[in-house]
RONU-730659 format. One record per residue: x negated, y negated, z negated of N, C-alpha, C, O in turn. Coordinates in steps of 0.2 Angstrom, whole numbers, plus 5000, padded with zeros to 4 digits. Layout:
BEGIN
XYZXYZXYZXYZ ...
***
This chain:
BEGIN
483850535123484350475121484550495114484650545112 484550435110484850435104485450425101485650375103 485850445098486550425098486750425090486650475087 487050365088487050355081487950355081488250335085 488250395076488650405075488950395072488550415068 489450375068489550355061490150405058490450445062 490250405052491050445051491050515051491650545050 490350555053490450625060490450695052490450755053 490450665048490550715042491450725040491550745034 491750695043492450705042492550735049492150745053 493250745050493750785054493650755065493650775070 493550715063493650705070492850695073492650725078 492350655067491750635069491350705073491150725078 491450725065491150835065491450855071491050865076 491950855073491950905081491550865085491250905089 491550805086491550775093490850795091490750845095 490150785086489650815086489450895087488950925090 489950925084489850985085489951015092489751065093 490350965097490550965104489850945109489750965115 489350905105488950895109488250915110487950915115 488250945102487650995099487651055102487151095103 488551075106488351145109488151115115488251175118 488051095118487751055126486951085127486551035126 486651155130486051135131485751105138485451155141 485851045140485851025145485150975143484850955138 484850965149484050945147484250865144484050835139 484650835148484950775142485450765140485750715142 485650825134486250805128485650785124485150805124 485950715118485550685116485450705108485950735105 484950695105484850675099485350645096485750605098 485450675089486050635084486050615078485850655074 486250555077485850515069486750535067487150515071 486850575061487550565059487350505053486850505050 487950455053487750395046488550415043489050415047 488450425038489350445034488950445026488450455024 489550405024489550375016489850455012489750465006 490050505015490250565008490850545008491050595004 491450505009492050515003492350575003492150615007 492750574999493450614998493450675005493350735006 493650615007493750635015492950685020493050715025 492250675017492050685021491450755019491050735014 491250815021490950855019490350905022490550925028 489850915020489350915024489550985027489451005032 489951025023490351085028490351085035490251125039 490551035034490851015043490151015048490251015055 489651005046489050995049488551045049488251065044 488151065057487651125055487051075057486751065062 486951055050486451015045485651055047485151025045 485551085050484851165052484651135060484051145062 485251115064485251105069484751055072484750995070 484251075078483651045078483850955082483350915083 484350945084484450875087484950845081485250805084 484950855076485350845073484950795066484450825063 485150725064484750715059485550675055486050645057 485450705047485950675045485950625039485550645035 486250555037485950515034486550505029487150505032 486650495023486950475018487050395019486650365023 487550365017487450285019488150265021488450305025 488350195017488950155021488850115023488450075021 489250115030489250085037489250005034489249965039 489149975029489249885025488349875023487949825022 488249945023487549915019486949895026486749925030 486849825025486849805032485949815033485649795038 485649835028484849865029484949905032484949895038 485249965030485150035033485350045039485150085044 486050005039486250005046485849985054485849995060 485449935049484949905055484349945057484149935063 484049985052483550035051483650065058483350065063 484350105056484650165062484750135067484550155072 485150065069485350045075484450035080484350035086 484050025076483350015078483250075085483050065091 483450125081483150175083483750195090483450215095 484350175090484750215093485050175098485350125097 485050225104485550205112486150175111486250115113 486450215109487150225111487750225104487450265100 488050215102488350215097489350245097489750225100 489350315093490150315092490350285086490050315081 490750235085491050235078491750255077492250235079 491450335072492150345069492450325061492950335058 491950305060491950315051492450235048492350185050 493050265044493750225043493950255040493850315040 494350225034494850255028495450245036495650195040 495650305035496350335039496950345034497350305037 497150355030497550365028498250335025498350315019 498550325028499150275029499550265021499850215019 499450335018499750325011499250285006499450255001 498650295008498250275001498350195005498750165001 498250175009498350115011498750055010498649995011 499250095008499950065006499950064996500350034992 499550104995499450124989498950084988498750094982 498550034991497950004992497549994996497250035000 497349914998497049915005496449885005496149865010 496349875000495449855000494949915002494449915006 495149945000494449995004494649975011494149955014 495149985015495349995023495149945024494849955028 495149865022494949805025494049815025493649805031 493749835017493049815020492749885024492349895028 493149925022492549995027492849975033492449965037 493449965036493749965042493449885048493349875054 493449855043493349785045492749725046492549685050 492549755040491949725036491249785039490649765041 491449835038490849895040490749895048490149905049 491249895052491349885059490949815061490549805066 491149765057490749695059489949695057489549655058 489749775052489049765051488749815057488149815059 489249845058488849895066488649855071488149875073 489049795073489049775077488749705078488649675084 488449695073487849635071487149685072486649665075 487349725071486649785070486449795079485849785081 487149825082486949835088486949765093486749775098 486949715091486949655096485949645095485549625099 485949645089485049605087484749665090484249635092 484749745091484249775095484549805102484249845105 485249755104485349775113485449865114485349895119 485649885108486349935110487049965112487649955109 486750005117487650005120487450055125486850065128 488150105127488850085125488850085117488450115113 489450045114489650045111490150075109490650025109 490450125107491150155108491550125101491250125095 492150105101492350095094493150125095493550095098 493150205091493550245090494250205085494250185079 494750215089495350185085496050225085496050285086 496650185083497250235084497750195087497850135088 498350265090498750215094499250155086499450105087 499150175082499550145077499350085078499850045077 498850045080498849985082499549945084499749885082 499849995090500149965092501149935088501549895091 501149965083501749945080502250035081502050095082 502750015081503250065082503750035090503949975092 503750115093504050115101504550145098504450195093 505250105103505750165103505850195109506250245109 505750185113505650185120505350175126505550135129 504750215128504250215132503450215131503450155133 503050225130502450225131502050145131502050115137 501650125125501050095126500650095132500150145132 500650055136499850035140499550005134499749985129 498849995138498349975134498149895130497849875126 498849875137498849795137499549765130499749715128 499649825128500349805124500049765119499449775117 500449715116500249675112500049715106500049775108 499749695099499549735096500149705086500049655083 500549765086500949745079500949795076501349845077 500449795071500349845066500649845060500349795057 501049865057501549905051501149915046501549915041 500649925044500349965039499949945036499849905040 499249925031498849895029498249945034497949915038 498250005034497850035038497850025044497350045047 498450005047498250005056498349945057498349925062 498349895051498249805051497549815052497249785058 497049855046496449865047495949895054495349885056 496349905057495849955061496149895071495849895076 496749875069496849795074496449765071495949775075 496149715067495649705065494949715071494749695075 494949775067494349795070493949795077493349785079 494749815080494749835087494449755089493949745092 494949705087494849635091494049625090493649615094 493949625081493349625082492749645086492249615088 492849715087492449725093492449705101491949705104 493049685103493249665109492749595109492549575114 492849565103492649505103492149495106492049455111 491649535101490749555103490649545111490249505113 491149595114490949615122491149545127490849535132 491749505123491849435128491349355124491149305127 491349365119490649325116489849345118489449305122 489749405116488949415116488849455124488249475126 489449475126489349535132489149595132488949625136 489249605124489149675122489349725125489949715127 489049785127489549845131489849875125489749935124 490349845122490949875119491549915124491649905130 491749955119492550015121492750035115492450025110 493250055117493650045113494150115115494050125121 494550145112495050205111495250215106495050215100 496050235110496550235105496950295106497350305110 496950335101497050415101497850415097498050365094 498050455098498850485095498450535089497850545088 498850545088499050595081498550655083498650685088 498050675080497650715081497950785075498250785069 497750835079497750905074497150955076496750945081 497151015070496651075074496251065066496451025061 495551135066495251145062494951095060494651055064 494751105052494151055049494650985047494350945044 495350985047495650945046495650925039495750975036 495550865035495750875029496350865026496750815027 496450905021497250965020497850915015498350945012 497650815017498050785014498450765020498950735019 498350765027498450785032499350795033499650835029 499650775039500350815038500250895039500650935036 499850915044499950975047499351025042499351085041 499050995041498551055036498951055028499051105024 499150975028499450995021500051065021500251105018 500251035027500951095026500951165026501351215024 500351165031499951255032499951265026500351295023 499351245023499051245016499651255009499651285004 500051215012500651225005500851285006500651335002 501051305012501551365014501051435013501251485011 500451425015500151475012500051475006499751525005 500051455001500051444993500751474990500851494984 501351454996501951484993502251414990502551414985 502151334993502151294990502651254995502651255001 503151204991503651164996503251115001502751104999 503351095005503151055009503650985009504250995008 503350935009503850865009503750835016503350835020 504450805017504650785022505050725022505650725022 504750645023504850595023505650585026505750615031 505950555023506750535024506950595029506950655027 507150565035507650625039507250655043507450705046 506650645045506150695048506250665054505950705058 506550595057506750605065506050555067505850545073 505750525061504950505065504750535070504850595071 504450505075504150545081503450545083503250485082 502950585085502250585085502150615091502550665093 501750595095501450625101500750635097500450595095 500650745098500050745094499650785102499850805107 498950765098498150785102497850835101498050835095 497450885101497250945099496550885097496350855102 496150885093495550845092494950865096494450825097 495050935098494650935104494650905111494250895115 495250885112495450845118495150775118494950735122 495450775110495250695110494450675109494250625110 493950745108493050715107493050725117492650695120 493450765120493350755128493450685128492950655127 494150635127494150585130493550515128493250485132 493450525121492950515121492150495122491850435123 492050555122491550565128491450545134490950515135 492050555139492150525145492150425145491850395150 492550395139492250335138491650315136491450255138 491050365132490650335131489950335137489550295138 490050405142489750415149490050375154489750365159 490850365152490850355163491250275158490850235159 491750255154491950215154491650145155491050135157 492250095154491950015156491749975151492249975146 491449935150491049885146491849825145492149805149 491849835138492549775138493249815139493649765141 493449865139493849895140494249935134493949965129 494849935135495349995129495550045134495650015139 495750135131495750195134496150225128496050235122 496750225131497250275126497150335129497150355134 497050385123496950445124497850485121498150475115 498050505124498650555121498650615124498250635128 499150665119499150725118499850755126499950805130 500050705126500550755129501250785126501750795129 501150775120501950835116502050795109501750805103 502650755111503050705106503550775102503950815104 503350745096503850795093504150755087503850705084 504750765084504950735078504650755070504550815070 504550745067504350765060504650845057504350895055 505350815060505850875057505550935062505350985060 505550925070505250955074504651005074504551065077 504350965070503350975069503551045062503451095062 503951015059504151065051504451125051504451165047 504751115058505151185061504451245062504251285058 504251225069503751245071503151275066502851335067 502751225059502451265056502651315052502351365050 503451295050503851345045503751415050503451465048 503851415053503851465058503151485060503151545061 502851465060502051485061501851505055501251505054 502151515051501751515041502451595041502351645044 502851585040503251665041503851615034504251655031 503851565034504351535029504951505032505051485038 505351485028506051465031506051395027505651375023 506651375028506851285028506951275019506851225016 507051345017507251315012506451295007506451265001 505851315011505351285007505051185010504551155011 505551175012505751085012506051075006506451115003 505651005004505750965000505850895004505250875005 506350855006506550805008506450755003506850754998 505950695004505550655000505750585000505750575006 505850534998505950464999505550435005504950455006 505750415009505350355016504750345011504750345005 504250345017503550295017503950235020504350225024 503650175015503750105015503450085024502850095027 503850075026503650035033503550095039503250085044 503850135037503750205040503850205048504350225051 503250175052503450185062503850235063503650285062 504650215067504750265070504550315074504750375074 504050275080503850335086503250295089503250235089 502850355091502150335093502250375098502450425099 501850295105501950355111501350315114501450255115 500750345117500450315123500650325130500850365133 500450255133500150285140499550305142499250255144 499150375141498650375144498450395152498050435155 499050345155498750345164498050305167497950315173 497650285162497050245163496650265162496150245166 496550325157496050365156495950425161495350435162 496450445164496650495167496350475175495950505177 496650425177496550395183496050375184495850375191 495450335180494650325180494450355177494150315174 494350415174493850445170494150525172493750565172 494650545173494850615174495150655168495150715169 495450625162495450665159496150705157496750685159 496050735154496950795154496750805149496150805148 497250835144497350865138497250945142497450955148 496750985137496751055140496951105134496651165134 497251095131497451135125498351115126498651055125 498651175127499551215125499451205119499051235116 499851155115499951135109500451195105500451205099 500651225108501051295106500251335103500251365097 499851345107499251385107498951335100498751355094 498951295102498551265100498651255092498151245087 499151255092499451255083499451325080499251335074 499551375084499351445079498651435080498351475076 498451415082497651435080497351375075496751375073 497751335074497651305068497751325061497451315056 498351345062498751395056498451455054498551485048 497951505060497551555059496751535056496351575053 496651475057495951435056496151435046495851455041 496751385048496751375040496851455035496551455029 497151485038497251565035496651595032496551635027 496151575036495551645038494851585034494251595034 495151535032494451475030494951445024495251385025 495051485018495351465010494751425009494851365008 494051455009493551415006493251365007492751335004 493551355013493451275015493951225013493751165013 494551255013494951185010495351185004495851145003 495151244999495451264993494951184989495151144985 494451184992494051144986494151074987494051034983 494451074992494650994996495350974992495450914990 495751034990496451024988496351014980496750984977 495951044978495851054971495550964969495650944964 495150924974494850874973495350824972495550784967 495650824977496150774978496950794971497350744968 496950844970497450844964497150824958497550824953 496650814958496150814950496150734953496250694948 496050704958496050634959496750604957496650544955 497350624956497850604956498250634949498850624948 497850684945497850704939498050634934498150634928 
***
């Protein structure tokens, strides 16, 4: 079996392949990775030697190449998306056409040669800001941000595909991911990364923002579970489990890093800034079996140990991005 993947040279993509490349099962599949390179994405992340592994340069809009690959390929994950909520607000044309525009060229691809599943990887940001109780899948969808306007976009547009052409589209909607490989513009790598440099970390208005995060390994489980057992036409909220406040998340790294409060810099609000992200992933859990399996307590120092012991992976990331905004 073929599996074409998109995005998998950044942080989420890379694990979820690296999760499946360890698999020697007589059918773990073949894997075309297709990732354009940005900022965001590094062939680091990838063991490029690996004999089921083929890796292709290319943006998911270039509607030849995409079709070349979709020729070839089963099953499809789509992770590849400008995520970042600051640049987004700073700018939102890239998020509409790669989010948008790139999603609608996968999925033309996958209809003219009858591939599927189709998995279309998203965020709960869709959903707007909760003050109280947890997202089902059915919640209406009121996104805040140019990037999670982008990626509701996208979602619909895939859903469409599946009630128009009968494509076996899915769809998942993860919380706040962490863990290694992360890139360090990130809230939780960036503040590792500062705090070991000996550097203040910033912290949006009063810190009482709230996140339910995921260990990213949990979230290429949920995943996976939607692209083998899930249903055609369907959304799957994936959550972490452990809601915490910003101020909350800030404690905990200071303390994992061996530094105290006074290396906080409290920074102006982000424009439009969601108060609280919470799913229900009772759906996931219920038809497909799935549980978070990573202690977030565990799960965070060994992130903080990841980033300590691997400088040479994301000193060169930190150094790009400040020469970007030089």
């Amino acid at each position: 079996m073929n599996l074409l993947v998109t995005g998998a040279a950044g942080f989420i993509g890379s694990q979820y392949v690296r999760r499946l490349l360890a698999s020697e099962a007589s059918d773990a599949p073949r894997i075309t990775v297709l990732d354009k390179l940005t900022y965001a994405g590094t062939l680091d992340n990838l063991e490029l030697d690996h004999p089921r592994l083929e890796f292709v340069q290319g943006d998911i809009r270039d509607a030849e190449l995409v079709d070349k690959l979709m020729a070839d390929a089963d099953q499809v994950v789509h992770f590849a998306a400008e995520s970042h909520v600051d640049r987004s607000i700073a700018g939102a044309t890239d998020f509409v056409m790669t989010n948008v525009v790139g999603t609608q060229t996968l999925l033309d691809a996958a209809l003219r040669h009858g591939t599927g599943p189709f998995v279309h990887v998203s965020t709960d940001e869709v959903y707007g800001s909760i003050e109280h109780g947890s997202w089902p899948e059915s919640h209406p969808l009121q996104p805040n941000s140019p990037y999670s306007a982008s990626k509701a976009s996208s979602d619909l547009l895939a859903l469409a595909y599946h009630r128009t052409h009968g494509m076996d589209v899915r769809v998942t909607r993860c919380s706040n991911n962490y863990g290694h490989h992360q890139f360090p513009e990130k809230v939780i790598p960036l503040f590792i990364s500062n705090l070991l440099d000996g550097l203040k970390v910033p912290l949006y208005g009063d810190g009482r923002n709230v996140r339910d995060w995921l260990h990213v390994d949990d979230h290429c489980q949920g995943v996976d579970l939607v692209r083998t057992k899930g249903r055609a036409g369907e959304v799957y909220n994936i959550g972490g489990g452990t809601e915490l406040s910003n101020k909350e998340l800030t404690g905990l790294l200071l303390e994992a890093s061996g530094a105290d409060w006074d290396m906080v810099e409290y920074v102006e609000d982000r424009k439009g800034h969601d108060l609280r992200y919470s799913v229900d992933w009772t759906k996931i859990h219920t038809e497909l079996g799935y549980q978070p399996r990573h202690d977030f307590a565990t799960g965070l120092a060994e992130t903080v140990a990841w980033y300590r012991e691997n400088r040479s992976w994301w000193e060169p990331l930190k150094r790009r991005v400040a020469q970007e905004h030089a």
